[in-house]
C-alpha positions as CSV (number, residue, x, y, z in Angstrom):
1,X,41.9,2.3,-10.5
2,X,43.5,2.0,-13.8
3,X,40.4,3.1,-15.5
4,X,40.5,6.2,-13.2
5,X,43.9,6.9,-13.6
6,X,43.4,7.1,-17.5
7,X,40.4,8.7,-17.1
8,X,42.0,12.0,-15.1
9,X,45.6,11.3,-17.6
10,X,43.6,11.9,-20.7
11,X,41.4,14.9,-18.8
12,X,44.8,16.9,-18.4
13,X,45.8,16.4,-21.6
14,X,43.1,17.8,-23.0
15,X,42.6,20.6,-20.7
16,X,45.0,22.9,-22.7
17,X,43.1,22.4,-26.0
18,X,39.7,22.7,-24.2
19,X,41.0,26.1,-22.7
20,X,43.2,27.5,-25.9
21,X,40.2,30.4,-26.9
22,X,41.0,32.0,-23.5
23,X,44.7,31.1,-22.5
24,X,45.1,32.3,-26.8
25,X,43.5,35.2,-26.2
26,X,44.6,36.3,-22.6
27,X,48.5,35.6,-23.4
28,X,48.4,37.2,-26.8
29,X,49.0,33.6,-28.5
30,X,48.7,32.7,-32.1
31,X,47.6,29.2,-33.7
32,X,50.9,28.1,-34.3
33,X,52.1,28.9,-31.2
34,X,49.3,27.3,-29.4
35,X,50.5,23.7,-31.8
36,X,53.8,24.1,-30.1
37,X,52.8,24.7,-26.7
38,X,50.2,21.5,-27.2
39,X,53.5,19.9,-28.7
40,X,55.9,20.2,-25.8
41,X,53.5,17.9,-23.5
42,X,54.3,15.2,-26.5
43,X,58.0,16.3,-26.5
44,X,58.9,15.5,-22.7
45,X,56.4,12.3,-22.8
46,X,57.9,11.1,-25.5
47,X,62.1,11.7,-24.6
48,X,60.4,9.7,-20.6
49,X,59.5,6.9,-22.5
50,X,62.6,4.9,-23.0
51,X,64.0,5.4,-19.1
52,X,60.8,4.6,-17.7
53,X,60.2,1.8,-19.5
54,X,63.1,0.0,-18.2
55,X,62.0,1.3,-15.1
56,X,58.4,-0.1,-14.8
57,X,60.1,-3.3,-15.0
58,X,62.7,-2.9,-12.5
59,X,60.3,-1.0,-9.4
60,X,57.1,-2.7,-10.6
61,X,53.6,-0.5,-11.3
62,X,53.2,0.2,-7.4
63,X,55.7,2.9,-7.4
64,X,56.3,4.1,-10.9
65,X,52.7,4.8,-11.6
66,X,51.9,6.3,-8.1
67,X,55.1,8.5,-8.5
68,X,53.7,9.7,-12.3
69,X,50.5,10.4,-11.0
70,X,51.3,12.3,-8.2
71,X,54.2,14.4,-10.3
72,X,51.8,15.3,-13.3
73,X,48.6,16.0,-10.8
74,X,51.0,18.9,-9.3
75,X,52.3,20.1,-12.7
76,X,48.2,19.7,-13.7
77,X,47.4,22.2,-10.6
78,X,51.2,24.7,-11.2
79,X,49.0,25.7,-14.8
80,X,46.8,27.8,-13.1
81,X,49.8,29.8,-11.6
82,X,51.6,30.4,-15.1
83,X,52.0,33.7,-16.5
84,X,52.9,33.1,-20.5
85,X,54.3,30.9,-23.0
86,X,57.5,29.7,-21.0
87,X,56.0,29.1,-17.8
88,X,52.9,27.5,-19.2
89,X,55.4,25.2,-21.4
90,X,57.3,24.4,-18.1
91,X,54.2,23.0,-16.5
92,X,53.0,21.3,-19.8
93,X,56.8,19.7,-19.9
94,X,56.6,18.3,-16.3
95,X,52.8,16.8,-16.9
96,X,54.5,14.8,-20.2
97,X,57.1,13.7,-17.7
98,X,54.9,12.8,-14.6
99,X,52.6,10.8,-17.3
100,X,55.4,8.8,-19.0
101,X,54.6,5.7,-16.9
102,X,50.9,5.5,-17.6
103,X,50.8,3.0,-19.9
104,X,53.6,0.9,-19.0
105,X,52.6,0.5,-16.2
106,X,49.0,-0.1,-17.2
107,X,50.1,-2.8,-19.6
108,X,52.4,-4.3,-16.9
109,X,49.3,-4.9,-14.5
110,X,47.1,-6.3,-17.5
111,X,50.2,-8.8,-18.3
112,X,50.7,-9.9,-14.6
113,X,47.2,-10.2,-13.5
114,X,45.2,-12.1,-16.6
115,X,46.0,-14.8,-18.6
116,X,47.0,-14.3,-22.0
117,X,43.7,-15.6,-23.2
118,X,42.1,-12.8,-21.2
119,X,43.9,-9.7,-21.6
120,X,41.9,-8.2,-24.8
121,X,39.1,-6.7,-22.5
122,X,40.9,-5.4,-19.3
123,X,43.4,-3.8,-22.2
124,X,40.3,-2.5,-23.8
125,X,38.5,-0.9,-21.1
126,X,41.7,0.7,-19.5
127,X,42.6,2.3,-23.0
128,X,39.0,2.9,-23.2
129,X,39.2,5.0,-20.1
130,X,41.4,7.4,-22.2
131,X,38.8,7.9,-25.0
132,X,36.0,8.5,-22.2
133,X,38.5,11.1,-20.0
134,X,38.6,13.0,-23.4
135,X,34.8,12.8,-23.9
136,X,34.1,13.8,-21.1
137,X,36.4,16.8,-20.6
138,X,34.7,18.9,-22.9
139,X,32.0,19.4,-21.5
140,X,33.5,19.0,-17.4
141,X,36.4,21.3,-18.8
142,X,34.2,23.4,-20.8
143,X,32.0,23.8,-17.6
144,X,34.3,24.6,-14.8
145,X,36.5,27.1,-17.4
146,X,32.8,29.1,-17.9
147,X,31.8,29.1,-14.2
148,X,35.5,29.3,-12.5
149,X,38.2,30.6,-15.3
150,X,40.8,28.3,-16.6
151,X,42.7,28.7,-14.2
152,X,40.6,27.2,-11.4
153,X,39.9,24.4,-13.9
154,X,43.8,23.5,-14.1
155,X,44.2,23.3,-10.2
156,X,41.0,21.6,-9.4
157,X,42.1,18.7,-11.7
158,X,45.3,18.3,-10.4
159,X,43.6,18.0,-6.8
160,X,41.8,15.0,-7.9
161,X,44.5,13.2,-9.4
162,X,46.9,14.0,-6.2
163,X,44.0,12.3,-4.5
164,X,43.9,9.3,-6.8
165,X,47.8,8.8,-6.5
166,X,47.2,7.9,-2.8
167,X,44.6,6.0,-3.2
168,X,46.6,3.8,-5.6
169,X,49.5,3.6,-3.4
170,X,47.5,2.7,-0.3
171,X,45.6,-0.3,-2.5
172,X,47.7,-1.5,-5.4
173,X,50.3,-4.7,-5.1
174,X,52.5,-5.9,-7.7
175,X,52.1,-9.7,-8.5
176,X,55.6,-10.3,-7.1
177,X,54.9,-9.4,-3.3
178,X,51.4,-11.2,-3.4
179,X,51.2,-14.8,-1.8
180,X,49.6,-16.3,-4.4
181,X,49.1,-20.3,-4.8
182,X,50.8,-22.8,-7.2
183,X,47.3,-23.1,-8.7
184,X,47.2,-19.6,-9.3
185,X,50.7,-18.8,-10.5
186,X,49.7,-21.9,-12.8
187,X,46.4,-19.9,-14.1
188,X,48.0,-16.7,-15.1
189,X,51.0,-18.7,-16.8
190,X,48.7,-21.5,-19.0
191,X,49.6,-20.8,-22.1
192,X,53.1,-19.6,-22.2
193,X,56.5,-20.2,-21.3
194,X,57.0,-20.0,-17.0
195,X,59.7,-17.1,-16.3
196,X,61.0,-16.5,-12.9
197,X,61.1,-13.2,-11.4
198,X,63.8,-11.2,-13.8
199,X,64.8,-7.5,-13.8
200,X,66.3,-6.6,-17.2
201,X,69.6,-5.1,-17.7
202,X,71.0,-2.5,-19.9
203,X,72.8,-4.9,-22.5
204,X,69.6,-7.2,-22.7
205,X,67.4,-3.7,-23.4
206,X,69.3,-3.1,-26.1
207,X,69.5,-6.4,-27.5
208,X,65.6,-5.7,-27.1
209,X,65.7,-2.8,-29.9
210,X,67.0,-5.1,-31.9
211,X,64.6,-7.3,-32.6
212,X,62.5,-6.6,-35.7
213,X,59.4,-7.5,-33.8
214,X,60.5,-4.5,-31.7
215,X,60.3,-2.2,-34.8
216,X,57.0,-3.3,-36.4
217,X,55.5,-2.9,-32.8
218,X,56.6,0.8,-32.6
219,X,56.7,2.0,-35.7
220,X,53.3,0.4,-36.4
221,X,51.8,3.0,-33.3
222,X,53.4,6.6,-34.8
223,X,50.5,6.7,-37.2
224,X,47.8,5.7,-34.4
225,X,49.7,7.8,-32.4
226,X,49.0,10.9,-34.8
227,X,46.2,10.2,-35.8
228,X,44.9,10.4,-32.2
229,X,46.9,13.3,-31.0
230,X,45.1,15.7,-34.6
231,X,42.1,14.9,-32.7
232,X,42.8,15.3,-28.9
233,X,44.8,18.8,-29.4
234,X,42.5,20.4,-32.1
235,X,39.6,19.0,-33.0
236,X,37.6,21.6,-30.7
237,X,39.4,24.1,-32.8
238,X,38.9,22.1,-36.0
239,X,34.8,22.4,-34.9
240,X,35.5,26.2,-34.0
241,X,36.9,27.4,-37.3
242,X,36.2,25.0,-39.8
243,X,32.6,23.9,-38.9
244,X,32.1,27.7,-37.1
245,X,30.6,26.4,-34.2
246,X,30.4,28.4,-30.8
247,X,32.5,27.3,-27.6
248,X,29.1,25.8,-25.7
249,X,28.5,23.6,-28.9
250,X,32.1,22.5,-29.4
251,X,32.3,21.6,-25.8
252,X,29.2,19.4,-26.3
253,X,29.7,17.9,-29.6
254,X,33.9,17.1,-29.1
255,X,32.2,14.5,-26.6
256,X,30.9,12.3,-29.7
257,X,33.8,11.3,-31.6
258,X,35.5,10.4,-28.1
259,X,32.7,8.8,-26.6
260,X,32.9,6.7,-29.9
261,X,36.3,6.1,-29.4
262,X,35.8,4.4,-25.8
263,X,33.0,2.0,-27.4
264,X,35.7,0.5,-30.3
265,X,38.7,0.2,-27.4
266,X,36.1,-2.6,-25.7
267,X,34.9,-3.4,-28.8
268,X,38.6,-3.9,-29.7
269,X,39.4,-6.1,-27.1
270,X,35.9,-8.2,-27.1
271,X,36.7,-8.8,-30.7
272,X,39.9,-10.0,-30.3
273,X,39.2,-12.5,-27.6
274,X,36.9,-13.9,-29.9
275,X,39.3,-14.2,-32.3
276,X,41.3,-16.4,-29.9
277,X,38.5,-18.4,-28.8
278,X,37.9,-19.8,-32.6
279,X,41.5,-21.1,-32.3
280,X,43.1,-17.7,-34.5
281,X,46.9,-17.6,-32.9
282,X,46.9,-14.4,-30.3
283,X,49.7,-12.6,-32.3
284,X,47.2,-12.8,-35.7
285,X,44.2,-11.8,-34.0
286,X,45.8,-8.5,-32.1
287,X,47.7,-7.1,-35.1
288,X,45.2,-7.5,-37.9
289,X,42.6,-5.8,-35.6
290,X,45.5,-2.9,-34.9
291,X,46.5,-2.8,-38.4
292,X,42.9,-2.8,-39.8
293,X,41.3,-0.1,-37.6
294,X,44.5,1.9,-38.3
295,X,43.5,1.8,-41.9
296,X,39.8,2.8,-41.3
297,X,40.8,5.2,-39.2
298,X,42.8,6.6,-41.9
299,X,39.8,6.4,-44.5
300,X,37.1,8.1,-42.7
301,X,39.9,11.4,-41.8
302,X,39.6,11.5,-45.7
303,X,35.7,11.5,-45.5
304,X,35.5,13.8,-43.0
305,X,37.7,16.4,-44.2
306,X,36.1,16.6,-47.8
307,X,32.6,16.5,-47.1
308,X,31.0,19.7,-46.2
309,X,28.1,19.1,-43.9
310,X,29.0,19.4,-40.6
311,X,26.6,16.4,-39.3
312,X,28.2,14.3,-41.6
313,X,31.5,15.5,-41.0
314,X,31.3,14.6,-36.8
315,X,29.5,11.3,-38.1
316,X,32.8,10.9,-40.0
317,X,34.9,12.0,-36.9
318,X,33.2,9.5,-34.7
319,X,33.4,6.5,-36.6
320,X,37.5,7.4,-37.6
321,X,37.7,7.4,-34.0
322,X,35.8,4.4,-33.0
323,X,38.2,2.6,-35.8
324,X,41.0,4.7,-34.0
325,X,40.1,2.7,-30.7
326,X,39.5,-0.7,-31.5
327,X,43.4,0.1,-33.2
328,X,44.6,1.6,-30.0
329,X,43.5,-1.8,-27.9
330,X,45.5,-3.9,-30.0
331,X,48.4,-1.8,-30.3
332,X,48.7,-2.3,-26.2
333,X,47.5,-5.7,-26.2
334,X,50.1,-6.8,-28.5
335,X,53.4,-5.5,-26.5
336,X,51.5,-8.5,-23.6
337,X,51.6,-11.2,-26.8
338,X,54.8,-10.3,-28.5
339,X,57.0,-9.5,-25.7
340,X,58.2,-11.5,-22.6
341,X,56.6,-10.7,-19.1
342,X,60.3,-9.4,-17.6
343,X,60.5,-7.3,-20.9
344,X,56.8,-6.0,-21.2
345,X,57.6,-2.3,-19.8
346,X,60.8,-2.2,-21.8
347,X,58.9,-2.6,-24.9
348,X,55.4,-0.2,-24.3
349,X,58.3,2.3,-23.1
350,X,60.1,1.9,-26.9
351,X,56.5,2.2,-28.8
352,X,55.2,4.9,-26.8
353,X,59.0,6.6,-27.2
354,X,58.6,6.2,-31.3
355,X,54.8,6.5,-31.3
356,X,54.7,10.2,-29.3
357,X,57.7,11.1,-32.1
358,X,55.1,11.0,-34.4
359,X,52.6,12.3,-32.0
360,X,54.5,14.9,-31.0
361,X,54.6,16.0,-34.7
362,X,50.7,16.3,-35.1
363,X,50.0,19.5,-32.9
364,X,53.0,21.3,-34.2
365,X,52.4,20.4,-37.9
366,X,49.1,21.1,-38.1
367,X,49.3,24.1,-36.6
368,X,51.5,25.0,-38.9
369,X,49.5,23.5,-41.6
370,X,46.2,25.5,-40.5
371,X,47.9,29.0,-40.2
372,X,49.4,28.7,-43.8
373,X,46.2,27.4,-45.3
374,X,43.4,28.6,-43.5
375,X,41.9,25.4,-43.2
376,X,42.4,22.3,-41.5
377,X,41.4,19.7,-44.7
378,X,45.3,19.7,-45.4
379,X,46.1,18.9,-42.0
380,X,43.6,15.9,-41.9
381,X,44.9,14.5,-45.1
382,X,48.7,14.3,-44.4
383,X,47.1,12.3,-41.1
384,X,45.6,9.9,-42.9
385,X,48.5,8.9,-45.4
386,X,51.0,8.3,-42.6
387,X,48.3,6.3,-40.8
388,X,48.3,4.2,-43.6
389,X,51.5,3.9,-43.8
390,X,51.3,2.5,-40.5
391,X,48.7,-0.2,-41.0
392,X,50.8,-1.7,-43.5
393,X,53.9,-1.5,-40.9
394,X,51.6,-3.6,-38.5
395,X,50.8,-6.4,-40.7
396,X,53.9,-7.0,-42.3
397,X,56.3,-5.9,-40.2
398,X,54.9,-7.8,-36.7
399,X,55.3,-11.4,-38.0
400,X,56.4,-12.8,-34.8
401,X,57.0,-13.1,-30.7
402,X,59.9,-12.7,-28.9
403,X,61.8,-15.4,-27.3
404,X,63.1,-14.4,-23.6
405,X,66.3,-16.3,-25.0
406,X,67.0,-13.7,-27.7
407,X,67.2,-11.1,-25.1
408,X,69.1,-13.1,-22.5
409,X,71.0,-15.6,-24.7
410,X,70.0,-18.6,-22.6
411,X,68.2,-21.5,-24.2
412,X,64.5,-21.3,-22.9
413,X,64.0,-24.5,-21.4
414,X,61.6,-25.4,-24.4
415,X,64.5,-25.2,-26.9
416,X,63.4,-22.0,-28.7
């Protein structure tokens, strides 16, 4: 269900860029007002972040994610009823809102209901499932927006994840109301401290922000973050007007670098496992992984954006983004190792809060970029040097866990 849910969360993000030739062209748009209508999606996710955070850990998955998925599946459908720039950036406002609790809540479940030991490949294949919903909606998208208009492709997606919200409602349990056995409360815990049932407060968040693991965990993700966000909003424009390809083609080919991007999130979390099993300490295996595949991810934006062959250039794409998603794996596994279970929400709330800053930034800038220039190499450059900036934040500024006693000020019972 989790893969699902990511699946139809990353389709509706991308269903604006996959439709910007028409909804452009019908509302009389221009490129940089399309970067900041993509932009205020990022702008209302982002602001959600810290509140719903906190609140993932208080109500527990069940609720907060059902709630999201129902609230952005109706914004998804009220696009097809919008009539301009406002309305369309009212809808695109509430979807960033109704999404906020995706991945708190997805990296709540994975913390509850694996071990620590186990967590790199149910991490992996749930952030994979946001790489494979944007593969796949450019060619779904590209094929309902040719046979039904974009508007019809707006309301039919928001059906299905209305749908999806009750399914997850009906089937999903926290770990807290299950009746599970000494033996395997004893399972998920080997390996780290036993904490009882604890629902933060306001003074122990704050005492949360902090922490300087706190800061090299977020700050670490704004360059994945934009990095990510370049591609997701505008590489089928990118393949449009820089590579001159037609809409059937970009539809197709946008599926490559994305579908490449779902391989290195399991990848991601295979490798890190194995890390782990030859005895490499959880926190070192998940931020060198994160911090090198940010780094790669960086270097092949370069490639891509100064070669000109256009085979080589979506070659380029697809392996930045493969890099991108073994990066994005370990960025989530790492708020499960760093962070205290009563606390996990509370901290993916501040990365993805400081993260979508900088992702919020990447439609809007390069728009901006593009229409000044006239070409989209500038744009892809500027990505790459923050996401270097952000490998280095990874690797030296996550140097350890958190403590549930530095929050809380109470002694853990192991003296820490």
């Amino acid at each position: 269900m989790l893969v699902a849910a990511g699946m139809i969360n990353y389709i509706d993000r991308a269903a604006l860029s996959i439709g910007s030739p028409l909804i452009r062209d019908e509302f009389g748009l221009s490129i940089a007002d399309m970067g900041l209508l993509l932009s205020v999606f990022l702008w209302a996710y982002s602001f959600t972040q810290l509140p719903v955070g906190g609140l993932v850990d208080r109500f527990g998955p069940r609720k907060m994610l059902g709630l999201g998925l129902f609230v952005w599946s109706v914004a998804q459908a009220a696009s097809a009823l919008t009539t301009g720039f406002m309305s369309f950036a009212a809808t695109r406002a509430v979807l960033g809102i109704g999404e906020s609790p995706q991945f708190s809540s997805c990296i709540r479940v994975v913390r509850d209901w694996y071990n620590v030991r186990e967590r790199g490949l149910p991490t992996g294949l749930f952030a994979g499932s946001s790489a494979l919903g944007t593969a796949i909606a450019g060619p779904i998208l590209t094929f309902l927006m040719l046979q039904f208009g974009w508007r019809w492709m707006f309301a039919i997606m928001g059906l299905l994840g209305i749908f999806l919200a009750i399914v997850w409602y009906m089937f999903y349990r926290d770990v807290d109301t299950a009746a599970l056995t000494e033996d395997e409360v004893e399972y998920l815990s080997a390996g780290e401290s036993r904490e009882s049932p604890h629902k933060p407060s306001l003074a122990e968040w704050l005492r949360l922000m902090r922490l300087s693991p706190t800061w090299g965990v977020v700050l670490g993700f704004v360059g994945t973050t934009y990095l990510s966000w370049l591609y997701t909003a505008w590489l089928p424009s990118y393949l449009s007007i820089d590579r001159h390809l037609s809409l059937p083609k970009t539809g197709i080919l946008v599926a490559i670098p994305f579908l490449c991007s779902m391989g290195g999130t399991v990848s991601g979390g295979l490798f890190t496992q194995w890390l782990i099993l030859r005895k490499i300490s959880p926190l070192m295996s998940v931020k060198v992984t994160a911090a090198g595949g940010t780094l790669g991810m960086s270097i092949f934006t370069i490639f891509a954006a100064e070669v000109s062959s256009t085979p080589v250039a979506i070659t380029c794409l697809s392996i930045a983004m493969f890099l991108g998603g073994i990066s994005l794996t370990n960025a989530w596994t790492m708020i499960g190792v760093v962070a205290p279970r009563a606390y996990v929400g509370s901290l993916a709330g501040m990365k993805n809060f400081v993260g979508y800053l900088g992702g919020a930034m990447a439609p809007t800038v390069t728009g901006f970029i593009v229409q000044s220039t006239g070409s989209f190499e500038p744009a892809l450059i500027t990505a790459a040097v923050i996401g270097v900036s952000s490998a280095f934040i990874y690797f030296f500024g996550v140097r350890r866990t958190i403590d549930a006693s530095e929050i809380t000020g109470v002694s853990s019972p192991s003296g820490k």
